[in-house]
N, C-alpha and C positions, 0 to 999 in steps of 0.2 A: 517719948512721943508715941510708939507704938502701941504704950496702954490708952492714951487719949485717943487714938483716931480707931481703935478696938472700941472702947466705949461709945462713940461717937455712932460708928456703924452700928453697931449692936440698936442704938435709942432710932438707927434709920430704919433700920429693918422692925423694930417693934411699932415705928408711925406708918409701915407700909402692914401690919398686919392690925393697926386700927383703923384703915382706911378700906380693909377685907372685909374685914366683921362690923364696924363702926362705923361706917360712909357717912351718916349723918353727924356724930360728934367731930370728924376732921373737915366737913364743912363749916361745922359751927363756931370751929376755933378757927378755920381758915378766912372766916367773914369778921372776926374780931382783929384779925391782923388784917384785914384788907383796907387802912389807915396806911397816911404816909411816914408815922412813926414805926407802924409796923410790918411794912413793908424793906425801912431800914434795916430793922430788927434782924427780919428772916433776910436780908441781902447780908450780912454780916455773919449771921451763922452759917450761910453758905460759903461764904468766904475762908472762915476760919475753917471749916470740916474741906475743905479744898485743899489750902493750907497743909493741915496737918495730915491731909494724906501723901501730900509732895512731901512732906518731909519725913516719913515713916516708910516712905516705899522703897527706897535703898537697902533696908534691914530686912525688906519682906519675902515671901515667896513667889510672889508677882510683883515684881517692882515696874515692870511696863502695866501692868494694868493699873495701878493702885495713879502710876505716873497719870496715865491718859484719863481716868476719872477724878483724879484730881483736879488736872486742870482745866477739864470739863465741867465741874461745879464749880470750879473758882472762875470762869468767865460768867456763868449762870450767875452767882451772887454780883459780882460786878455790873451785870447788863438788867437783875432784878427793880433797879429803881429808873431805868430808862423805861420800863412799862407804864408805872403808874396805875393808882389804884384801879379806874374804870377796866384798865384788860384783867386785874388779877380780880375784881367781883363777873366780870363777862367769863374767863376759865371756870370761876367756881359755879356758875350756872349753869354751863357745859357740865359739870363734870356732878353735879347736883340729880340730872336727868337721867331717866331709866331708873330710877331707883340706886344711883350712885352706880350702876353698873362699871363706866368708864373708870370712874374711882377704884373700883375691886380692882382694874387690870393693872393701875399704878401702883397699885399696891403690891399687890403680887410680885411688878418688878423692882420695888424698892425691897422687896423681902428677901429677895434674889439677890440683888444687887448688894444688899448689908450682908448677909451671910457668906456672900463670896468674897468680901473684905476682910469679915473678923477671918476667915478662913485662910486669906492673903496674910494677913498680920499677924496670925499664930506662930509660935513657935517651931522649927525643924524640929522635929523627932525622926533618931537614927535608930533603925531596928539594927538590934543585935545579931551579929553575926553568928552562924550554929557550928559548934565546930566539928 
């Protein structure tokens, strides 16, 4: 489980740094999921990376954190299809504005946010004691 929700973060924090540099292509794939299949879609894969954070954060080096964002994106995936499409194309026109400015600051904290996970779900390493 640990390698899965490593990988997982890993692809969060890489869609928080094409949302940095690339504000317009995560729009553009954002308005192609703004469909009520696809709307599913992304309420299941927050589901499942919620999921699999609850169940990897026992093993981890933050296991209250990995706990409490876990199950902060698994209510996010679950409450995602009580919006329905009109709010998720009305966010993305928000966040379309300034030139995606708004977009760079999510991103930034989704870059944060993965990297402080893979980091949570790494391995302990015990330094050697000198004698």
């Amino acid at each position: 489980m640990q390698m899965l929700a490593t990988i997982m973060s890993a692809l969060f924090a890489g869609l928080g740094a094409m949302a940095i540099f690339w504000p317009e292509t995560v729009i553009g794939i954002g308005l192609s999921l703004s469909t009520p299949s696809g709307l599913l879609g992304a309420a299941a894969l927050r589901v499942v990376f919620g999921a699999v954070l609850l169940m990897a954060a026992p093993l981890s080096r933050a296991p209250n954190l990995l706990r409490l964002c876990g199950a902060l994106i698994l209510i996010a995936g679950l409450s995602t299809p009580l919006f329905g499409v009109e709010v998720a194309k009305r966010l993305l026109d928000v966040a379309a504005e300034d030139s995606g400015a708004w977009l760079r600051v999510t991103g930034t904290i989704a870059v944060a946010l993965g990297s402080l996970f893979v980091w949570a779900l790494s391995p302990l390493q015990h330094m050697p004691r000198r004698g």
